[in-house]
C-alpha positions, 0 to 999 in steps of 0.5 A, a space after each residue: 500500500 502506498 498511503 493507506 498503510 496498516 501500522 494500527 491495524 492489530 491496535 485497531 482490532 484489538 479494540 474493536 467491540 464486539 457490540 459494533 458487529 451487533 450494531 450494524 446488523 440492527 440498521 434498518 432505513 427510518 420509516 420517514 424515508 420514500 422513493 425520493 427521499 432519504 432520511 439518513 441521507 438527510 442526517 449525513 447532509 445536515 450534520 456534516 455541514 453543521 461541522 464545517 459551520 452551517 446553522 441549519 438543523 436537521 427538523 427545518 431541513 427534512 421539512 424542507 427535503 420531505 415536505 416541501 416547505 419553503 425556507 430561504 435558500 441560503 439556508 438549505 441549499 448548500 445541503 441540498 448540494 450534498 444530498 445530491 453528493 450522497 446521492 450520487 455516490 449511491 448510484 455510482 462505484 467508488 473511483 476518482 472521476 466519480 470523486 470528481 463528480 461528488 465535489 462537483 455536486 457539493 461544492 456547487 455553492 461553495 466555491 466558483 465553477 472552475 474549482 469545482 471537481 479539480 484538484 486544487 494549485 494553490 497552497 492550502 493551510 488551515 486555521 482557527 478561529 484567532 487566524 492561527 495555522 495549526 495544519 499545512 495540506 500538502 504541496 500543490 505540486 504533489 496533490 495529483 500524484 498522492 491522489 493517484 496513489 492514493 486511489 491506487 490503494 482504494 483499488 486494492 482494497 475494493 479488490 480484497 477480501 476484507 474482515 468487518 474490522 478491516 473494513 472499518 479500520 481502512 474506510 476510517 483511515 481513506 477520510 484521515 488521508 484524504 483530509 491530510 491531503 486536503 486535495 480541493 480549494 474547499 469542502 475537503 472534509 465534507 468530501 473525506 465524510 461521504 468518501 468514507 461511508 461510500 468505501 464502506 458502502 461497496 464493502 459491505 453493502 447499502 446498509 452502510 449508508 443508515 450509519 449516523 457518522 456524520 452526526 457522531 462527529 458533530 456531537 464530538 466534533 471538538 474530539 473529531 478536530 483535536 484528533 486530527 491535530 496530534 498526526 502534526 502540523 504539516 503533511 510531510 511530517 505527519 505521524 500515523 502512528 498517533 491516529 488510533 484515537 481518530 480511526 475508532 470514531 467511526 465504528 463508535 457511531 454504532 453504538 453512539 
């Protein structure tokens, strides 16, 4: 593997509980959902915005999706545009063009049309609230080769036979790497999100898509953020050997 490396995986197992297994097997879809709407699709839009510090909330926002009723557009509009991400995804196979098509969609109001669905030339640092850089993204020059390497390894792994674990170990670790990366001018993380449960998807199946993840690391969003800190400053340096804390989130949505 090139970046997708298995240095926590026996730590990873280790802690993995059991009830996790149990907790998949009990998804069923919500009773609101129909042909043209999703529920839970909903709660993966709204929560991962709320991350990235959209105000919407998850009533206003299924009585706008599920009946019709009219807010102002700015309120529910960058949602909508990930909704239709998650909808793609749904219908799609999990590859770097359809990747493409994914930001498209999301970042329709986020960013102006020529960045969208391309990988970004500019430096990229993120910072706090006070204007402190607390992470450098990797070089523009390298973005498309560790994108390509990146997926690379995507490829093997939809081409392995993986245990439950594994497959929760690497869906976790392709949002960690993906989000290091930080391959877009904007809406990496809701990207890193969505590319996650769509790896767990075309593993283990469409049940994947009722997991409350997104929702999860909004409740522990502050968890969410400090364990993404501790891999290090910039992406050259960072250490993967620090990242157990962020890996198990994800199967912690299970039983959250």
């Amino acid at each position: 593997m090139n970046l997708l490396k298995n240095i926590l995986l026996s730590n990873y197992i280790d802690a993995f509980r059991n009830e996790a297994i149990a907790g998949f097997d009990a998804l069923i879809d919500a009773e609101i959902s129909t042909d043209t709407f999703s529920f839970y699709t909903s709660v993966a839009s709204v929560f991962s915005s709320k991350i990235e510090g959209e105000t919407i909330e998850l009533d206003s926002y299924i009585k706008h999706k599920r009946f019709g009723i009219e807010f102002q557009p700015d309120y529910t509009k960058k949602i909508d545009d990930l909704y239709n991400a998650y909808s793609f995804a749904k219908e799609n196979s999990l590859n770097e063009n359809n990747l493409s098509e994914v930001h498209k969609l999301l970042s329709k109001h986020l960013i102006s049309k020529n960045f969208q669905g391309k990988y970004r030339n500019q430096n990229i640092f993120v910072t706090t609230d006070d204007g402190k850089i607390e992470y450098v993204a990797a070089l523009p020059e390298v973005v498309s080769t560790e994108m390509k390497l990146f997926f690379e390894d995507i490829n093997q792994l939809l081409n392995t036979s993986l245990s439950f674990e594994e497959t929760f170990f690497y869906a976790s670790l392709i949002h960690l790497v993906f989000v290091k990366i930080h391959p877009f001018n904007d809406g990496n993380g809701r990207t890193a999100r969505l590319l996650e449960k769509w790896f767990l998807a075309e593993k283990i199946g469409d049940k994947a898509w009722f997991i409350q993840s997104e929702k999860n690391y909004y409740n522990h969003h502050q968890n969410y953020y400090s364990n993404l800190r501790v891999l290090g400053l910039e992406y050259e340096d960072l250490d993967y050997s620090k990242a157990l804390s962020f890996l198990k989130m994800l199967v912690q949505s299970l039983n959250s």
